[in-house]
N, C-alpha and C positions, 0 to 999 in steps of 0.2 A: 469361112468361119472355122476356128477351132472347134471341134466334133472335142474333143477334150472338156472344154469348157461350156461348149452348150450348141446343142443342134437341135432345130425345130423340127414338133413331131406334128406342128399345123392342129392343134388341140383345141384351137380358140378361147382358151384360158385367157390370152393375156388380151383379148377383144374385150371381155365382159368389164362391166363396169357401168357407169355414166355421166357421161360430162368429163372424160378424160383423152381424147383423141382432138389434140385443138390443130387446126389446119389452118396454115399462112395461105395468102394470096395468089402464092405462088403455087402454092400445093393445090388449093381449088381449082384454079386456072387447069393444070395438071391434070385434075381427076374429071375434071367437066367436059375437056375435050377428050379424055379415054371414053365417059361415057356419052359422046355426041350431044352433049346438053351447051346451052349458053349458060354464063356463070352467074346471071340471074337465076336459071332456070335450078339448075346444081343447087346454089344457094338455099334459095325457098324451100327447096323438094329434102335436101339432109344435113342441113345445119341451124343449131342455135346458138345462143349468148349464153356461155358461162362466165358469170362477173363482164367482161370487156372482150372477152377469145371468143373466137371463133371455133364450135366443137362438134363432131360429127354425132348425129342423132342416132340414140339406141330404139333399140325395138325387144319389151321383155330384156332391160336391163343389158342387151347384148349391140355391139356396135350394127347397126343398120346394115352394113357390105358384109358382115360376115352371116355363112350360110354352112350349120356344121357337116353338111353332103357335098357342097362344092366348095367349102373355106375361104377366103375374101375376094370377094367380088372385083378388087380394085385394087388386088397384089401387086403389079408390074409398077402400078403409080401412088402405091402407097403412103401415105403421113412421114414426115421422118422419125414422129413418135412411135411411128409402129415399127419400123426397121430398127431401133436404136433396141426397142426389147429383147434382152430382160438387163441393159448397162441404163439402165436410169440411175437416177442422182441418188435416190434411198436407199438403192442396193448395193450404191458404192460408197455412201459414207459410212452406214449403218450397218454392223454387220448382224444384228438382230431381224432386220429388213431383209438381208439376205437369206438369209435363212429361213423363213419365211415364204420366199421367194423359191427355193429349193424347195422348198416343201408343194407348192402352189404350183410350179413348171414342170412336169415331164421331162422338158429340151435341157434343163440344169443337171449339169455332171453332180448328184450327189456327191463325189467324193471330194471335187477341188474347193481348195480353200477359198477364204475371202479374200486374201491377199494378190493370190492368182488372178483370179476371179475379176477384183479391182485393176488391175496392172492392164490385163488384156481390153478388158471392157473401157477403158479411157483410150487406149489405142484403136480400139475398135470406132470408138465413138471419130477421134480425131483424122482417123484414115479414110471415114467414110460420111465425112462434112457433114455430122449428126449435133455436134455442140450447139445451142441455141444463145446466141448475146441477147436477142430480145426482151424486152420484159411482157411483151403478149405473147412471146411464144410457149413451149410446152416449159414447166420448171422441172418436170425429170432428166430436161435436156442443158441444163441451165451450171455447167460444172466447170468456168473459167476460172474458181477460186481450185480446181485439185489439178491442175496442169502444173 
């Protein structure tokens, strides 16, 4: 990753939240055999329904795997919505959301533009099979109209 545009300082900023880490089947699969669970078992124990998605359970407003003395529990098999942070779709159309976004991340190069900023973060996204076509998947990932 460009260290220019944005390097993670592991802050668990962009964990908090709730009801915004939605997880495909593929990705449960993924995290259920990291953590030796059946995808029953995964399931029941750290996910619920947001609307029709599937989304990882918080705890105190904060994603369930994140721990801020050891940072995510479940890094190596990650969400693609967690890797794709901070090239989500609001931060690339909106440049008021970016900003925002800089304000909100440590890992955000205060100085680079939105333009930059945007340019990299679609490359980012498209180099590393982060775009979502689905429509239950994550909509921050959902950016086949800026290609």
């Amino acid at each position: 990753m460009d260290k220019e545009i944005f390097y993670c300082q592991k802050c668990g900023h962009c964990c908090e939240g709730k009801g915004g880490i939605v997880v495909s089947l593929e990705e449960q699969n993924k995290i259920s055999s990291f953590l030796n669970l059946s995808i029953e078992q995964f399931q029941k124990k750290y996910l619920e329904k947001n609307q029709d998605k599937d989304v990882i359970k918080t705890k105190n407003n904060v994603c369930i795997f994140f721990d801020p003395k050891k940072g995510c529990g479940i890094h190596p098999v990650k969400p693609k919505v967690c890797a794709a942070w901070p090239f989500f779709r609001g931060n690339l159309v909106d440049e008021n959301a970016f900003e925002m976004a800089k304000t909100y991340c440590p890992g955000i190069n205060k100085n680079v533009s939105f333009e930059k900023f945007k340019k990299y973060g679609i490359s980012y996204l498209k180099e590393n099979n982060l775009i979502c076509e689905e429509k239950k998947g994550p909509t921050a990932l959902q950016i086949k109209d800026l290609l």
